[in-house]
C-alpha positions as CSV (number, residue, x, y, z in Angstrom):
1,X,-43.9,96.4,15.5
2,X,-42.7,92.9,14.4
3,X,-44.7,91.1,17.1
4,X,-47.5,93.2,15.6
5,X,-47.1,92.0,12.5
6,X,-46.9,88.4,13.3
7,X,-49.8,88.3,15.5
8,X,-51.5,90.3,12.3
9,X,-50.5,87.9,9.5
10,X,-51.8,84.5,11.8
11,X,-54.9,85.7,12.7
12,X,-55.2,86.9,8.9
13,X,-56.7,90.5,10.5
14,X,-56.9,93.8,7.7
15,X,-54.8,96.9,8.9
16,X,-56.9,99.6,8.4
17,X,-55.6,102.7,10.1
18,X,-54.0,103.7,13.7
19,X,-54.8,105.4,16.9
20,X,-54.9,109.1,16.7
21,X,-54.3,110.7,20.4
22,X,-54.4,114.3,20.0
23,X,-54.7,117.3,23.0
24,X,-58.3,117.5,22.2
25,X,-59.5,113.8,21.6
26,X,-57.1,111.7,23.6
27,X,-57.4,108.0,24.1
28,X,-58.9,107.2,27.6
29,X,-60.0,103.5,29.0
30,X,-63.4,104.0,27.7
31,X,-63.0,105.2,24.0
32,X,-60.0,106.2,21.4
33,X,-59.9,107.6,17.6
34,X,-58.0,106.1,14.7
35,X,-57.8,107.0,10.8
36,X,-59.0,105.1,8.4
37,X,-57.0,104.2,5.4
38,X,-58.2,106.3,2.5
39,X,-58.7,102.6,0.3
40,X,-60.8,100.8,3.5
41,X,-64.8,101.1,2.9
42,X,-65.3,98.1,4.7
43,X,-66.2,99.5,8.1
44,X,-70.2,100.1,9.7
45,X,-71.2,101.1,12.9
46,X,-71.0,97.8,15.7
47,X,-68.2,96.6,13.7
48,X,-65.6,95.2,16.2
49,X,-62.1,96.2,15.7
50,X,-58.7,95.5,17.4
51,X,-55.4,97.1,18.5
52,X,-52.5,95.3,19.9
53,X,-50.9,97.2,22.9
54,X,-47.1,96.7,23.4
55,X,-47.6,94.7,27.0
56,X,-48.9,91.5,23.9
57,X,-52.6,92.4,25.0
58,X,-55.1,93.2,22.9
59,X,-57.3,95.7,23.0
60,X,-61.1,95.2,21.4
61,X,-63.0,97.8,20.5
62,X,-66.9,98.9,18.6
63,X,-67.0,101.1,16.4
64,X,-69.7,104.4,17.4
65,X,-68.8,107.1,15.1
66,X,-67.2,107.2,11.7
67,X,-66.5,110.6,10.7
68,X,-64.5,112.4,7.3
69,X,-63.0,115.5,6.9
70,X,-61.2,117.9,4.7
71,X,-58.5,120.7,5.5
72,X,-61.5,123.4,4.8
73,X,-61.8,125.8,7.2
74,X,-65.7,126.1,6.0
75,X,-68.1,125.0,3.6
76,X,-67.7,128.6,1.9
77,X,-63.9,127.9,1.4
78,X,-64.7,124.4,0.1
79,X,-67.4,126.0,-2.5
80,X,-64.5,128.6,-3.3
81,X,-62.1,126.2,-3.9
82,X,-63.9,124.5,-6.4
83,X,-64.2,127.4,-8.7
84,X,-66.9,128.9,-7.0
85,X,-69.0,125.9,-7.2
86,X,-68.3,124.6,-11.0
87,X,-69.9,121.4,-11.5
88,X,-67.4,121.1,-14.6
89,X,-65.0,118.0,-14.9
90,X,-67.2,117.1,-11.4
91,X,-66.3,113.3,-12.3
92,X,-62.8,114.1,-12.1
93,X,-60.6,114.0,-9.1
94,X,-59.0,117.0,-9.9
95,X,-62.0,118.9,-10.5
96,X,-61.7,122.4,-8.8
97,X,-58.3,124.6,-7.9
98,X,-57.8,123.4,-4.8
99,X,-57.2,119.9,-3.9
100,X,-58.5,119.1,-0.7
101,X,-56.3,117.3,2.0
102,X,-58.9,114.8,3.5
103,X,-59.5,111.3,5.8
104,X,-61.7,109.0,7.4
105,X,-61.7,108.7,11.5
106,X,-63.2,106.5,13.9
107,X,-64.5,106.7,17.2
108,X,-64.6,103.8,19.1
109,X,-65.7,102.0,22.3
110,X,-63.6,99.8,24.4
111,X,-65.6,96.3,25.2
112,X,-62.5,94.2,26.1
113,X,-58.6,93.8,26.8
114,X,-57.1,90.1,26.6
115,X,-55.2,90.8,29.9
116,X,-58.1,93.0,31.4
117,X,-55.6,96.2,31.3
118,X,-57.2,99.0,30.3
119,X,-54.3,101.3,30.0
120,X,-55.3,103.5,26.7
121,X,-54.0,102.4,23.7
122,X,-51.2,104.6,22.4
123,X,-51.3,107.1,19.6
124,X,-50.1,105.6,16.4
125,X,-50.9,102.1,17.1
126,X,-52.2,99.7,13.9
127,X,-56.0,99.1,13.9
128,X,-57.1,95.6,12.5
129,X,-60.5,94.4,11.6
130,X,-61.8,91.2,13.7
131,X,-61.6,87.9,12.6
132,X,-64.9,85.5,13.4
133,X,-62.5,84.1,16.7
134,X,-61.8,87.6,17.4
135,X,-65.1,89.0,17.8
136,X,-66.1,86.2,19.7
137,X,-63.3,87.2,21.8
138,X,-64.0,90.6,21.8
139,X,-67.9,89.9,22.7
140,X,-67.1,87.5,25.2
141,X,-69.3,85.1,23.1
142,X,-67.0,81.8,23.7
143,X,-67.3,82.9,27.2
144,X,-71.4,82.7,27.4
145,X,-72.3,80.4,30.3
146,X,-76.4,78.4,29.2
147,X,-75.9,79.7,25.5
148,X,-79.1,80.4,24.0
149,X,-79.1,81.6,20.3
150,X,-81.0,84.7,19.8
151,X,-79.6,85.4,16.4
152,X,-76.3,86.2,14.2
153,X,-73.9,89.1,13.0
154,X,-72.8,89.9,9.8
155,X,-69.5,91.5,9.6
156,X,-67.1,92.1,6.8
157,X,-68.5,89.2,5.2
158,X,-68.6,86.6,7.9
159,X,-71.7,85.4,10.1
160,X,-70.7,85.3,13.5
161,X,-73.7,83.5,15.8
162,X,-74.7,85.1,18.8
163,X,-75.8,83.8,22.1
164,X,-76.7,85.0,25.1
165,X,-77.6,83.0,28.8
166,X,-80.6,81.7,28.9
167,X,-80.2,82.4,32.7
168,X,-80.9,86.2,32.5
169,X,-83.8,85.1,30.3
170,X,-85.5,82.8,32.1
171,X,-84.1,83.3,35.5
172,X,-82.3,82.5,37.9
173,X,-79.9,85.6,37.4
174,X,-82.3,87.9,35.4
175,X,-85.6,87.4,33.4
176,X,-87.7,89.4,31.2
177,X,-87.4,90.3,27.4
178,X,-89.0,93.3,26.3
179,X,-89.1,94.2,22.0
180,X,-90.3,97.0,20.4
181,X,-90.2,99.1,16.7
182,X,-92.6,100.3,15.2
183,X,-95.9,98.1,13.6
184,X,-95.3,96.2,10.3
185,X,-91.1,96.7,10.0
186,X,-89.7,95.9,12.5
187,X,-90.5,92.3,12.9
188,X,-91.8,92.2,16.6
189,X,-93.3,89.1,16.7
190,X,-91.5,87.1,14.6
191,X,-88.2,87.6,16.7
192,X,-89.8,87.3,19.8
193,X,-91.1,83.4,18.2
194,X,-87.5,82.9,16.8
195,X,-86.5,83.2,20.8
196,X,-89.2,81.1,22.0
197,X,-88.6,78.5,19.3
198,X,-85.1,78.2,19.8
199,X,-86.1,78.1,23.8
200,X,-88.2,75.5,23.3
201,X,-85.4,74.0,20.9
202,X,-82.9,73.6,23.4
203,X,-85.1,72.3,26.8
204,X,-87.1,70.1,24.7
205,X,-83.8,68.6,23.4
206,X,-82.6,68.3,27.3
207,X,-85.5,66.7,28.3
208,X,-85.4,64.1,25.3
209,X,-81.5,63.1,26.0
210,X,-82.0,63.4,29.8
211,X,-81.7,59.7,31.3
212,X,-82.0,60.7,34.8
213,X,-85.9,60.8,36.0
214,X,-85.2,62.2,39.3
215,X,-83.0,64.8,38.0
216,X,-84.9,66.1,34.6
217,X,-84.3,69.5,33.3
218,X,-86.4,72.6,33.6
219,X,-90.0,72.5,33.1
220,X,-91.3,75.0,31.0
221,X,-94.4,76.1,29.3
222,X,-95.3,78.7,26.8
223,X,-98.5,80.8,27.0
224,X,-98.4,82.6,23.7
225,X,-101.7,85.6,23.5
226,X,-103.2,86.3,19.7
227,X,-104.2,89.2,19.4
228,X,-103.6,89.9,15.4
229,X,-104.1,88.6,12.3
230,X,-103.6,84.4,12.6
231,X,-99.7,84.0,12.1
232,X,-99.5,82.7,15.4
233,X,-102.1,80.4,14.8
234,X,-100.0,78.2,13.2
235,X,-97.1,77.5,14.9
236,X,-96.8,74.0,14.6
237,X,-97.3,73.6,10.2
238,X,-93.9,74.3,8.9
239,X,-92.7,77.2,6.6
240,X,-92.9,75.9,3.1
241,X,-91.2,79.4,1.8
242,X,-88.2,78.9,4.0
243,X,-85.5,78.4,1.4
244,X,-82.6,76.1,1.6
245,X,-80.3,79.4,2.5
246,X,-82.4,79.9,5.2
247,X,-82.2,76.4,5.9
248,X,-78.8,76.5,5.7
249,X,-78.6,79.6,8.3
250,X,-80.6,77.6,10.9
251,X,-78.5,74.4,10.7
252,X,-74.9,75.9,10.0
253,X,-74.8,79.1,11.7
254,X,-77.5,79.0,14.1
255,X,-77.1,75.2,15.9
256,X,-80.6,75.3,15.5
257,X,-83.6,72.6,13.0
258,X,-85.6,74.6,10.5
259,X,-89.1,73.4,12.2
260,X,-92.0,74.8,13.5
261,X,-93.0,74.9,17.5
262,X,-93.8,71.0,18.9
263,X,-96.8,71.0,21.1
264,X,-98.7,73.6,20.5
265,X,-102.3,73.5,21.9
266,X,-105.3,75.9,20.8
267,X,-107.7,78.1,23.0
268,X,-110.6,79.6,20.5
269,X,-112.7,82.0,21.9
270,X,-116.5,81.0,21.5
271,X,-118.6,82.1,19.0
272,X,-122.2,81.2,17.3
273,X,-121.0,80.5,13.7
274,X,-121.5,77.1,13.5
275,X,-119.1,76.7,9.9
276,X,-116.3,78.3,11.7
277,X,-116.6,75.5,14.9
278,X,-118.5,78.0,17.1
279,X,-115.6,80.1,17.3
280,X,-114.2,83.9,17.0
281,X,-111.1,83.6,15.5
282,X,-109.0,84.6,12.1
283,X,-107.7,81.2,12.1
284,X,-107.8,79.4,8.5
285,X,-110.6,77.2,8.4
286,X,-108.9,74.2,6.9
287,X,-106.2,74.5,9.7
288,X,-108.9,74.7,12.4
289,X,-110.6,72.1,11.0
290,X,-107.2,69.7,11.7
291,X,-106.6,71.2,14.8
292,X,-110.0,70.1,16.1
293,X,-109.5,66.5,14.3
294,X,-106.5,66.6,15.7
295,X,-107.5,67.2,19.6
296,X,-105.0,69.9,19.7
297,X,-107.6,72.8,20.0
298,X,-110.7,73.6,22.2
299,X,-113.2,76.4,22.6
300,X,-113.5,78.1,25.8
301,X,-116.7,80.3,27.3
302,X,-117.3,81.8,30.4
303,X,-120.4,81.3,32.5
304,X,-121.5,83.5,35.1
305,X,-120.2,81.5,37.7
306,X,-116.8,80.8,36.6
307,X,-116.1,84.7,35.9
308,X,-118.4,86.0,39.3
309,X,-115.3,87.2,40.4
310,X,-113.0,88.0,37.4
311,X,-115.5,91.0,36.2
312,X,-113.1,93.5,37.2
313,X,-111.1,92.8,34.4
314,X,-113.8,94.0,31.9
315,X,-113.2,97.9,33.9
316,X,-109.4,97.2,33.6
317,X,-109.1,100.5,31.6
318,X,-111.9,102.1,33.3
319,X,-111.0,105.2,35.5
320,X,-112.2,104.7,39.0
321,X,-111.4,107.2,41.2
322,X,-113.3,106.8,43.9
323,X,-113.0,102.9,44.1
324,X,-116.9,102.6,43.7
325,X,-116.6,100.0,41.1
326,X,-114.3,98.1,42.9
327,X,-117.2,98.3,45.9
328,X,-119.8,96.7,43.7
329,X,-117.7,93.8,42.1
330,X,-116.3,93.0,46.0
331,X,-120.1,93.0,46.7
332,X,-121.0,90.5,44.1
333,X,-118.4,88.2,44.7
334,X,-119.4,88.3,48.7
335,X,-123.3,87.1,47.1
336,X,-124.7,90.5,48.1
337,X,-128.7,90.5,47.4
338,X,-130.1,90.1,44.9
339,X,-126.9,88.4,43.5
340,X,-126.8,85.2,46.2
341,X,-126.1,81.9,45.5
342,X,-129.2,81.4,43.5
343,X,-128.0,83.7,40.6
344,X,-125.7,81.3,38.3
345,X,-126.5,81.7,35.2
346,X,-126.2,85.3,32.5
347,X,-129.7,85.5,32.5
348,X,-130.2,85.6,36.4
349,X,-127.5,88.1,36.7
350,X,-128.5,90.4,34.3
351,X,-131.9,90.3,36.2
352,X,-130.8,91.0,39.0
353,X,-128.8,93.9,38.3
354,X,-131.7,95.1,36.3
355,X,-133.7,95.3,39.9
356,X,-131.4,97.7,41.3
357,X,-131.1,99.8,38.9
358,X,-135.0,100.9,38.9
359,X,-135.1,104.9,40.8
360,X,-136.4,104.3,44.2
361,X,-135.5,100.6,44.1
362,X,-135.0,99.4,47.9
363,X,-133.3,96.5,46.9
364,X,-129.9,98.1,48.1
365,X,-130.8,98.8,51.4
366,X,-128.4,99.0,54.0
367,X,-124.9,99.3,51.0
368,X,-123.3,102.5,50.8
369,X,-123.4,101.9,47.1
370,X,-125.5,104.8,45.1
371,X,-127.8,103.9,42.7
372,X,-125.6,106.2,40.4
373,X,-122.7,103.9,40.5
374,X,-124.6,100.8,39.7
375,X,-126.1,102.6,36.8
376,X,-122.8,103.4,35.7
377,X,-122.2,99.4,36.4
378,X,-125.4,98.3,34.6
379,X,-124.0,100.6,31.5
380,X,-121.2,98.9,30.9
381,X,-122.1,95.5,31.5
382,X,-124.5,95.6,28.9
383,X,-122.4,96.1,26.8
384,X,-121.5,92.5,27.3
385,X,-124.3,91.2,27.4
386,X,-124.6,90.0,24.2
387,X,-120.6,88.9,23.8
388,X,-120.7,85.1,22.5
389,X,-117.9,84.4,25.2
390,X,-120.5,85.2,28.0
391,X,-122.4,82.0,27.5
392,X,-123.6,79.0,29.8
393,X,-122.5,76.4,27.9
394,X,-120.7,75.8,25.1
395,X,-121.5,73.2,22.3
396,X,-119.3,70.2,22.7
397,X,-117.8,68.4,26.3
398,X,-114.6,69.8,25.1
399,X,-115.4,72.7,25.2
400,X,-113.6,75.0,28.6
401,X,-116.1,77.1,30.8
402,X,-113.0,77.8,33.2
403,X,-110.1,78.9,30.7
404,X,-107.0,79.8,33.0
405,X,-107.9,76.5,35.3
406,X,-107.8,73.9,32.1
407,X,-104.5,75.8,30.9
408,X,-102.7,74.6,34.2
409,X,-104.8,71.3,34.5
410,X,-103.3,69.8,31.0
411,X,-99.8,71.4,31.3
412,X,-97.2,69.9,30.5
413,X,-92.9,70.5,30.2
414,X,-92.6,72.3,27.2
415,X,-96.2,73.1,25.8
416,X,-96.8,76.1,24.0
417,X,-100.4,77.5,24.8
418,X,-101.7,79.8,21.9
419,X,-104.9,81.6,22.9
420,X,-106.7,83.5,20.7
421,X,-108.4,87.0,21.7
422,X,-107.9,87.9,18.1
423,X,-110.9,89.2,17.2
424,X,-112.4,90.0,20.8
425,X,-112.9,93.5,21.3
426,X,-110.3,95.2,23.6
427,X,-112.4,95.0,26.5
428,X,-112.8,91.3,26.1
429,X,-109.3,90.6,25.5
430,X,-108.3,92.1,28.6
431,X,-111.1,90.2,30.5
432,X,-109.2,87.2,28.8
433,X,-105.8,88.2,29.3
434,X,-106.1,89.3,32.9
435,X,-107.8,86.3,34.1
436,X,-105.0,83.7,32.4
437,X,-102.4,86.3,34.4
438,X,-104.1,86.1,37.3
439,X,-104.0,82.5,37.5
440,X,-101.2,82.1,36.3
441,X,-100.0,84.3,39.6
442,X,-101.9,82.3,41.9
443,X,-101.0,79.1,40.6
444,X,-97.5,80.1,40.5
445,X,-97.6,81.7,44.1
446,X,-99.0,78.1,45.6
447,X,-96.3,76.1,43.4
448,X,-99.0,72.7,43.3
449,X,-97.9,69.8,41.5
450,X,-99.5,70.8,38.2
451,X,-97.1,74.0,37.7
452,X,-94.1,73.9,35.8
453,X,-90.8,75.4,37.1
454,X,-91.2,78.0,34.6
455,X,-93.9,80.0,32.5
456,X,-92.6,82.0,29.6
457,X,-95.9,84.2,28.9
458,X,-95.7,86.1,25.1
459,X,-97.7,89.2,25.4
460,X,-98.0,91.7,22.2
461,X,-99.5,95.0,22.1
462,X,-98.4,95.5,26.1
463,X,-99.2,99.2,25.5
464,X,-103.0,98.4,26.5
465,X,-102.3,97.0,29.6
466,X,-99.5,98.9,31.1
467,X,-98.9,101.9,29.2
468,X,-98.5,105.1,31.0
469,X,-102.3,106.0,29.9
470,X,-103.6,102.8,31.7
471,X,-105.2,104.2,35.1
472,X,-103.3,102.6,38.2
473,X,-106.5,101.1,39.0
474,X,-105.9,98.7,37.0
475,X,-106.0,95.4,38.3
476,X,-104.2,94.4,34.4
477,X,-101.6,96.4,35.5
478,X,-101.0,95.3,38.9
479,X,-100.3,91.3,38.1
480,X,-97.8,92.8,35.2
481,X,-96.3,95.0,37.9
482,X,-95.8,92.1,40.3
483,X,-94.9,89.6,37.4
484,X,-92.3,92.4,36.5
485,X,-91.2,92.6,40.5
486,X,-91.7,89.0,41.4
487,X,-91.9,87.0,38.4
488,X,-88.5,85.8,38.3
489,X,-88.6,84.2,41.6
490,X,-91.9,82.9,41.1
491,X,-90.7,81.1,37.7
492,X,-92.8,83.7,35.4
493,X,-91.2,85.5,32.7
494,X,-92.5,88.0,30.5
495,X,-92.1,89.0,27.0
496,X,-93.5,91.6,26.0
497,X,-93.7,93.8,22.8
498,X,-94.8,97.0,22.0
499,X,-94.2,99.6,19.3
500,X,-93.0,102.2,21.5
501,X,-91.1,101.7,24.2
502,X,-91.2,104.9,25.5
503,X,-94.8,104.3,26.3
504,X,-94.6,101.7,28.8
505,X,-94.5,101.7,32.5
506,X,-90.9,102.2,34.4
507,X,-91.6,99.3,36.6
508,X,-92.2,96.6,33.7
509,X,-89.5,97.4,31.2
510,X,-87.0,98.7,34.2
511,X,-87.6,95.1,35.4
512,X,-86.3,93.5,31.9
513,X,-82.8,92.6,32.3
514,X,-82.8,91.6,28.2
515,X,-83.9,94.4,25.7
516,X,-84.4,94.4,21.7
517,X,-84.9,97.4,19.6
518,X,-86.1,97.1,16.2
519,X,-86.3,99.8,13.7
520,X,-88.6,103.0,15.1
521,X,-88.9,106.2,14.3
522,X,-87.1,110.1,15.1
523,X,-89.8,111.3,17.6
524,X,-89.1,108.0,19.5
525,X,-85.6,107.8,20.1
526,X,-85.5,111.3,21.5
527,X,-87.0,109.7,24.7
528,X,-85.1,109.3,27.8
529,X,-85.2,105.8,27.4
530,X,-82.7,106.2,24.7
531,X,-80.3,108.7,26.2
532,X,-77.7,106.6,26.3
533,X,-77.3,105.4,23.1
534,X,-74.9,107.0,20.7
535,X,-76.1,109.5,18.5
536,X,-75.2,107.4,15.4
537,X,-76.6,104.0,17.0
538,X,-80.2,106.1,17.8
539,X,-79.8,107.0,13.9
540,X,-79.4,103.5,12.6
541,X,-82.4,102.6,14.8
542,X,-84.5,104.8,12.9
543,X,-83.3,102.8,9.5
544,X,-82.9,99.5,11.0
545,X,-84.3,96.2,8.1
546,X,-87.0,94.3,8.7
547,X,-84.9,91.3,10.7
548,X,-82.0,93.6,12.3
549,X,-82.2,94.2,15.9
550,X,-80.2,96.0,18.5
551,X,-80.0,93.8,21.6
552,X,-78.8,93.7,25.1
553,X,-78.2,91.2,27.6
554,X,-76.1,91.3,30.6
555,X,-74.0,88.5,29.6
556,X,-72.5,90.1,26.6
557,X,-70.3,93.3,27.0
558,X,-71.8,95.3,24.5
559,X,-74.9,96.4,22.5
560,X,-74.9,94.0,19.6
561,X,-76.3,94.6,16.3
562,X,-77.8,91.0,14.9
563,X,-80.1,89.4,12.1
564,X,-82.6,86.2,12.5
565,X,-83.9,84.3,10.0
566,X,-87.4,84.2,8.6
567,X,-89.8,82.1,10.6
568,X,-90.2,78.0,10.4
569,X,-93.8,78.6,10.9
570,X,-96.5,78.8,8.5
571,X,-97.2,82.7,8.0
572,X,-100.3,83.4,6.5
573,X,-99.8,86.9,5.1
């Protein structure tokens, strides 16, 4: 006990109970139980504690479950014993006949043993909170090989940063980062741009300080998809709400500046509204307006030629059982007639399709197309047909007819590539979205001089294009499925958010080696997906603040419960 007691009063650690083995709850290598000390209401679920064991190892520990109970045999004998539920003198502690023998236990998780002995700890051993070095310790924090900040703890008072390796994040080791909780409080977004920014942070910082040319750090770019509101639509003007705690969080406890993303580029969908720059978007006019001034935005448009064979994107969520669609796109792009080489332009095509759709039309002789499928084809391309992104030429020489070609041709190490699909409709976006993944495959696949070593592709919403609803048709859903089987050896990561995870295919999320849960709701973590998760850590979920997450990552040795700091970006809400 004296070395106990030593080791106790250097590291400045709070006693605040000890090991309870009993016949039915004994301590194993996994898990053990302590008392609490009836004065000690310092102690949450994730909280690291510590036991020494007699060998001088200690033994680290999270807490799961914190439980209290009373020598009452029932809650009818408890009633009873307080004079058959008198509320009299009920401020009192000696309100009722009885006086209740009661106490506070813990169950708790072993992470880590100092000696890597997991013998159980033994019944009647002290329990000490963690200092900041010990939970480190405990974590294996210190031990983090390519730190990468995703965020701190708070625990009895102290912040304790947390980092995890940027190599399961970004490959080699692992890649993927999948975030979900449910829309407006859990913060989806703005966690997943507090990991990009401090990504971007750290390799942009390497590349700055690296001397060698012919042995320069990763390349990596940032393709980051709109599809909301227009907070990510300015991610290079900084936060002028961030306060100087917050500040102060970013510089002290963090490692990391208080400034918004460097080198962020614009893609804005076309439009015909001349006083909002020919452009779709909910971008703030005033910011556009710099951004264009500025040369760091552009408008892009497809013409008929460029997107001859990317229409199978626009019947990404169409189901297609009997692959006829496919047929007639595969036909297109091999310049079946009508639709040969002299068809370029909207105006032609939509001619031409209009010539096979007349009844008794011999313009198709010879396909084993019907005329029924084309009409079905005709029906939902005009819906399109009057999309301002369907155009043949835009208004300006800046302006992109070929979207997911100009993103790789004026690439550069550490770019972050916002593209707007905002206010497309859904069928549009996907269009957009597919063909950037697409390319973003190919280009990948062929590894030409233009590519970086890595692409780190942000993707909200991923419930529309690989939910389990999405029909396996999809040809959406089959570059996420390789990007999810492939992608880390190809130097493309994913992140991808949703509000329920639950929803998404096994093959994407099962491919994420990193995982962060924000706060979601009772119905959702009753999923398999959560089965493994303690009972009281599926309950905090459900009550989780805006800003609190629940990550994993295969360098640290347990779940961790963390906090970020608001964004250094402008928000416009």
């Amino acid at each position: 006990m004296r070395t106990f007691i030593l080791y106790n009063m250097e590291n400045n650690s709070k006693i605040i109970g000890k090991v309870s083995a009993t016949e039915k709850n004994p301590s194993t290598i996994d898990y053990f139980y302590f008392w609490m000390d009836s004065n000690n209401d310092d102690l949450s679920p994730f909280d690291v504690i510590m036991v020494e064991n007699p060998n001088n190892s200690v033994t680290y520990a999270i807490v799961e479950e914190i439980n209290h109970v009373t020598d009452s045999s029932s809650h009818f004998t408890s009633y009873i014993s307080s004079e058959f539920g008198s509320l009299a003198n009920v401020d009192s502690e000696q309100a009722g006949n009885t006086n209740r023998l009661s106490f506070s236990y813990v169950k708790a998780k072993v992470v880590h043993n100092t000696k890597n002995t997991y013998t159980p700890v033994l019944h009647d051993r002290p329990v000490c909170l963690c200092t900041p070095k010990g939970i480190r310790e405990a974590l294996g924090l210190d031990d983090v090989k390519n730190p990468l900040t995703c965020g701190y703890m708070e625990m009895y008072g102290n912040k304790v940063k947390v980092d995890i390796n940027d190599k399961f994040l970004i490959g080699p080791d692992g890649a993927h980062l999948n975030v979900s909780g449910i829309s407006g409080l859990a913060c989806k977004t703005s966690y997943t741009m507090f990991l990009l920014n401090a990504l971007q942070q750290k390799y942009r910082k390497a590349w700055e300080e690296s001397e060698d040319e012919d042995n320069k750090p990763q390349k990596i770019t940032y393709l980051v998809f709109n599809v909301k509101g227009r907070d990510l639509l300015t991610l290079d003007i900084p936060n002028e709400k961030l306060d100087e705690t917050q500040k102060k969080i970013y510089r002290e406890e963090l490692g990391l500046e208080p400034e918004p993303f460097k080198q962020v580029y614009y893609y804005y969908p076309h439009g015909k509204n001349a006083s909002r720059n020919y452009t779709q978007s909910n971008a703030d006019k005033d910011d556009m307006d710099r951004q264009f001034i500025e040369k760091n935005a552009c408008r892009y448009f497809y013409n008929f030629e460029s997107c001859r064979d990317k229409l199978q994107y626009l019947f990404a969520n169409e189901p297609d059982p009997t692959g006829t669609i496919d047929s007639i796109i595969s036909y297109l792009m091999d310049y079946g007639h009508p639709f040969g080489p002299s068809v370029t332009t909207w105006e032609e095509f939509f001619k031409a399709l209009n010539s096979v759709t007349i009844p008794g039309s011999t313009t198709l002789q010879g396909t084993n197309i019907q005329l029924a499928s084309w009409k079905k084809f005709a029906r939902i391309m005009r819906k399109f047909q009057s999309e301002d992104l369907f155009v043949d030429k835009g208004h300006e020489i800046t302006d992109r007819s070929d979207l997911a070609s100009d993103l790789f041709d004026n690439m550069n190490p550490n770019d972050v590539k916002v593209i707007d699909i905002a206010q497309l409709d859904p069928f549009m976006q996907g269009f957009v979205f597919g063909d950037v993944i697409q390319q973003v495959v190919e280009r990948m696949s062929a590894k030409d001089k233009n590519t970086p070593d890595k692409i780190v592709i942000f993707v909200d919403e991923l419930n529309k294009y690989a939910s389990t609803d999405v029909p396996k048709s999809s040809p959406i859903l089959r570059h996420l499925l390789d990007v999810a089987e492939r992608g880390r050896a190809l130097g493309i990561i994913l992140f991808s958010v949703e509000q329920f995870r639950s929803a998404i295919h096994e093959r994407v999320k099962g491919n994420c080696a990193n995982s962060a849960y924000g706060r979601t709701n009772f119905v959702e973590v009753t999923k398999p997906d959560y089965q493994f998760f303690g009972n009281i850590y599926k309950n905090m979920m459900t009550r989780l603040a805006p800003g609190d997450y629940i990550i994993s990552n295969p360098a640290l040795r347990s779940l961790v419960s963390i906090k970020f700091p608001y964004p250094t970006f402008k928000s416009n809400n």
